[in-house]
C-alpha positions, -999 to 999 in steps of 0.1 A, spaced: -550 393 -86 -556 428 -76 -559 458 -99 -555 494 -97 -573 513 -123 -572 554 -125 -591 568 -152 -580 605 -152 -599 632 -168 -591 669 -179 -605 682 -140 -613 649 -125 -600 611 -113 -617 582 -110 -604 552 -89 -611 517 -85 -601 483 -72 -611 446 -81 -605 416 -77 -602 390 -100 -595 355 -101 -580 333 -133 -607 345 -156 -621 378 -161 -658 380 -162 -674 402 -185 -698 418 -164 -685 441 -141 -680 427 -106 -687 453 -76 -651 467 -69 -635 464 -34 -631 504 -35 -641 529 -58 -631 570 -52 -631 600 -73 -615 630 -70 -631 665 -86 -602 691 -87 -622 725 -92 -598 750 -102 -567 732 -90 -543 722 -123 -504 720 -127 -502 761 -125 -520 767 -95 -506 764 -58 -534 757 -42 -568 749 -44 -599 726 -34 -604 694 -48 -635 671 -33 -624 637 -25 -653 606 -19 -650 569 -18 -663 541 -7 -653 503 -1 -674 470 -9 -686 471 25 -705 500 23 -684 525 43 -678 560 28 -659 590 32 -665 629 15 -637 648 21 -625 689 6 -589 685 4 -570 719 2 -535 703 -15 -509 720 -32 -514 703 -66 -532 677 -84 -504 653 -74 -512 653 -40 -548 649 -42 -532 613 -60 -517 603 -29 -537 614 -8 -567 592 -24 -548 562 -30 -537 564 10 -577 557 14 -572 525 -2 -555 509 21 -559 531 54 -587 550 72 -626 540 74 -630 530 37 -595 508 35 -603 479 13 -562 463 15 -534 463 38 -511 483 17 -500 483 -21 -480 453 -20 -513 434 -23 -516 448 -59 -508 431 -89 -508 459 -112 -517 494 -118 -534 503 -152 -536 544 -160 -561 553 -188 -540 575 -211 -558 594 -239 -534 601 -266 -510 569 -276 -506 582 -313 -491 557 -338 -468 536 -319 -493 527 -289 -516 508 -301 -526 479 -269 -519 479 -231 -481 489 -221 -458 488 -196 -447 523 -184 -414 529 -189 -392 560 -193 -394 564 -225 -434 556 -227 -435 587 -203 -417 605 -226 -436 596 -253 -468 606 -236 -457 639 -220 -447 645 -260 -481 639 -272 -495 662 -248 -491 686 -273 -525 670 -290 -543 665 -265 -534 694 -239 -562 686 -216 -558 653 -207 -523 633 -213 -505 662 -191 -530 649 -165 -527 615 -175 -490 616 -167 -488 639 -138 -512 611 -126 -491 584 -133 -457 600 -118 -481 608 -83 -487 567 -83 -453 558 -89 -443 577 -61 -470 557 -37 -468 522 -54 -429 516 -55 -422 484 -79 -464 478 -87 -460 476 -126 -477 503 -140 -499 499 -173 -510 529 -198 -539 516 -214 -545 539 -245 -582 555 -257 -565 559 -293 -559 519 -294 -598 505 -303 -594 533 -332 -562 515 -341 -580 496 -369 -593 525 -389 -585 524 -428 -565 555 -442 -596 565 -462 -612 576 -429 -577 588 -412 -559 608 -437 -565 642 -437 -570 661 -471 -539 683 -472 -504 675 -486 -495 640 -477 -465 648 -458 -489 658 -430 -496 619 -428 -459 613 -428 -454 631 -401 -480 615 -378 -508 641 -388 -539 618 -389 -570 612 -375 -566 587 -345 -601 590 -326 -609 590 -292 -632 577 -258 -621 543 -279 -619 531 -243 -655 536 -238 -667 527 -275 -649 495 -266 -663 485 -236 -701 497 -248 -699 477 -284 -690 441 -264 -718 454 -237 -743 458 -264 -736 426 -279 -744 413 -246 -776 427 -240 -785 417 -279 -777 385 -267 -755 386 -303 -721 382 -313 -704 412 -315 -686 402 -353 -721 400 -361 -732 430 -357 -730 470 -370 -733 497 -341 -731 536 -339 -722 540 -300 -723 574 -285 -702 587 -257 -717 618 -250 -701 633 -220 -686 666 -212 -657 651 -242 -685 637 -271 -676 613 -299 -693 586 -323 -676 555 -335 -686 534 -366 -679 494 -355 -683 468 -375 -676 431 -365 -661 446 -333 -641 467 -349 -639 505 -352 -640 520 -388 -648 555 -385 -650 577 -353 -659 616 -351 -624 630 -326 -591 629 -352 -558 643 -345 -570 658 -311 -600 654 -292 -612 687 -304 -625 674 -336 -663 661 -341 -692 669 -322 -702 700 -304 -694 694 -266 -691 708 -232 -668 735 -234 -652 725 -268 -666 734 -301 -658 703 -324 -653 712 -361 -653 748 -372 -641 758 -402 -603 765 -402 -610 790 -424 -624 806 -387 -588 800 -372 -571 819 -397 -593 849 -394 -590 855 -357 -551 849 -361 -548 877 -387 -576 897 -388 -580 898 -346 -552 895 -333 -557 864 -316 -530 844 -305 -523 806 -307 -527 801 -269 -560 824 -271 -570 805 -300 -565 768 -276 -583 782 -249 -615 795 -266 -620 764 -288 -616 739 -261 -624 758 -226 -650 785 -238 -670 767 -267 -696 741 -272 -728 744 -248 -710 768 -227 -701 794 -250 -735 792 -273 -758 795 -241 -738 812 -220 -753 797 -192 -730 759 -186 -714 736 -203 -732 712 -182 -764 697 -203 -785 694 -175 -779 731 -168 -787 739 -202 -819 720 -207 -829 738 -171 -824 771 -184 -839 763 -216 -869 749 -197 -870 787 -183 -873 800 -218 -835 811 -221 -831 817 -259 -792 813 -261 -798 780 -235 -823 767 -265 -802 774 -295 -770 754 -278 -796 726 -277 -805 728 -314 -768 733 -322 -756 706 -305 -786 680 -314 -780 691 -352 -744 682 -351 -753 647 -331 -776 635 -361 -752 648 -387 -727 630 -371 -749 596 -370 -759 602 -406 -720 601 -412 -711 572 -393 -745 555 -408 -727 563 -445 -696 542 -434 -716 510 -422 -741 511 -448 -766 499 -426 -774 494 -385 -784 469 -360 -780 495 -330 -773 530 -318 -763 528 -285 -758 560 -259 -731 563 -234 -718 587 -210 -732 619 -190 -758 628 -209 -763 597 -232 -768 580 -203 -791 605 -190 -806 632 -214 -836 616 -223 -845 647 -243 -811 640 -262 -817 605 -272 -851 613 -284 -841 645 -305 -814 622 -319 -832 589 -334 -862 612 -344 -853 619 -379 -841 580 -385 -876 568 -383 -867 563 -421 -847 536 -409 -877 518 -395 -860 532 -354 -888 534 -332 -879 547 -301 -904 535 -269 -909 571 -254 -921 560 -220 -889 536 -217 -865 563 -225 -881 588 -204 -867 569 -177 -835 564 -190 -829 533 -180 -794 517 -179 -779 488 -198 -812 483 -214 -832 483 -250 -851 514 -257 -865 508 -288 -903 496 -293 -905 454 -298 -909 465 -341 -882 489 -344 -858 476 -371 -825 491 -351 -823 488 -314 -814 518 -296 -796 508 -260 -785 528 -230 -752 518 -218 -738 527 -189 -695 528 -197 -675 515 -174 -644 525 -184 -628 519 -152 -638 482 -156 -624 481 -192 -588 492 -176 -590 465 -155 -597 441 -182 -568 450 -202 -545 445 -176 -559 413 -165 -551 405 -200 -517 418 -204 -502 402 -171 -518 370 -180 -500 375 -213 -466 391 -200 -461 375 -165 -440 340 -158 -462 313 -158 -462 304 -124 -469 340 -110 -499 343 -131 
């Protein structure tokens, strides 16, 4: 069978295409076509705008396009049309897909594995857009653009809330009155997705079983977060009721004190919609250095001896081992701390910072290894007592798994 997995982000999409056959491997296979779109400035209130557009198919052919399109939408459809027609088309046309899977980032509590996209699952999603504002409003927007491309191709919303499913109230209620928890105010964690795909992945390159094993994975992107797993299975995570809990990111703070909130709210004057886009489009790296809330930026300028540049650093490495420390607490021991994402997969300078004060633990991190940042690889010396590993996630390859799994469970048994 064919899949169709689109991973959308809060300004970006991310395509791919594979083929599998009646088993699904659990290394990634190369895909038949891969594209990503980068929208820029362009979101669902803006007319017009560039987006950059570049793909490739499994035989090497490539296109880089800047589309000026009226909408997010249409950069969709327009990238999907690549699939299938111009220099990098991979199929003859979207009847040869089997299904479509759409990462979706907030499933709250009744999505909890892979699901057909219905009505009211739309409804449901554009509904919980109200906790995560920055990505399920994309995340359906992008599924409405497909629909209108694929016609009858079923359509699966594969949740980053699910892996976080398994969480015990202890770590998911929230200390005020209990009818918040009634009322679907908990913490449901997310990237799970990613923490996912990078547990089994580490279990590989451990040459372990994953039930065997207690990990601290990292997804340190422009969105960060930390999950806890143990046997496979996710007990605590950083992100809660929305993914602007946790660590310090790109442009979004993480915890603050809400005592914070209600100061700007009746002391400045702030108002709620102020108060949404400072804490997640003006904070984290970006607003402490004032220079990016790109790492790579920051650790330039902070090369350049830009104070403000440094002091994001600090800020944000502090909050990184806290957050470890915290997850450490819930396993109550470690066999691995893995590092995924952007800059886990690429900050040496990060990684280092961040296993440096667990040299308690008997962590020993191989400095000329990591320097290199090698991926899907052991970092750690050959005597450190917890294995540190670089993972690169491949979340788009984790979609496709899921869906491989749910038509195999859900389609009649001769059209499997």
């Amino acid at each position: 069978m064919k899949i169709l997995a689109l991973n959308p982000g809060s300004s970006s999409l991310k395509i791919s295409v594979y083929a599998l056959g009646d088993s699904a491997p659990e290394t990634p296979p190369p895909p038949l076509w891969e594209g990503q779109i980068d929208l820029g400035q362009i979101d669902s209130r803006a007319s017009s705008g560039p987006a950059e557009f570049r793909a490739r198919n499994s035989r090497g052919a490539a296109l880089k396009e800047l589309l000026v399109v009226d909408s997010p939408a249409e950069a969709v459809k327009h990238a999907l049309s690549a699939i299938w027609s111009g220099p990098t088309q991979a199929i003859a046309g979207p009847s040869e897909l089997t299904v479509v899977g759409q990462r979706v980032v907030h499933g709250g509590c009744d999505y909890r594995k892979p699901t057909l996209v219905t009505p009211e699952v739309k409804a449901a999603i554009a509904r919980l857009a109200a906790f995560a504002p920055l990505h399920n409003r994309a995340d359906l927007e992008t599924i409405e653009a497909t629909e209108q491309v694929m016609g009858a191709v079923p359509q699966v919303a594969v949740f980053d809330t699910a892996f976080h499913s398994t969480i015990e109230m202890a770590a998911s209620v929230y200390p005020g009155p209990y009818e918040w928890y009634e009322r679907g105010i908990r913490r449901y964690g997310f990237h799970g997705i990613s923490h996912q795909y990078c547990a089994r992945h580490a279990a590989q390159i451990l040459g372990r079983d994953l039930a065997s094993l207690r990990l601290i994975t990292c997804h340190l992107g422009n969105g960060c977060s930390l999950a806890a797993i143990r046997d496979g299975r996710s007990v605590d995570t950083t992100m809660g009721f929305t993914p602007l809990e946790g660590l310090m990111m790109g442009t979004r703070s993480g915890s603050v004190d809400p005592g914070i909130l209600i100061h700007l709210l009746r002391q400045q004057g702030c108002s709620a919609e102020k108060l949404d886009e400072v804490l997640n489009r003006e904070s984290g790296l970006y607003g402490v250095s004032g220079v990016s809330g790109n790492m790579r930026e920051v650790l330039a300028a902070m090369a350049k001896g830009n104070p403000r540049a440094k002091l994001a650093f600090d800020v944000y490495v502090h909050r990184l081992r806290s957050g470890i420390g915290a997850m450490l607490a819930t396993l109550g021991g470690l066999d691995a701390l893995v590092f995924a994402a952007g800059v886990g997969e690429n900050a040496a300078l990060v990684r280092a910072a961040a296993c440096e004060p667990f040299a308690f633990l008997g962590l020993k991190l191989d400095r000329e290894k990591n320097a290199r940042s090698p991926a899907d690889q052991d970092v750690s010396t050959a005597d450190s007592a917890v294995r540190v590993l670089i993972v690169r996630t491949q979340e788009d390859w984790a979609i496709a798994q899921e869906c491989w799994s749910w038509r195999r469970a859900n389609a009649p048994p001769g059209a499997r």
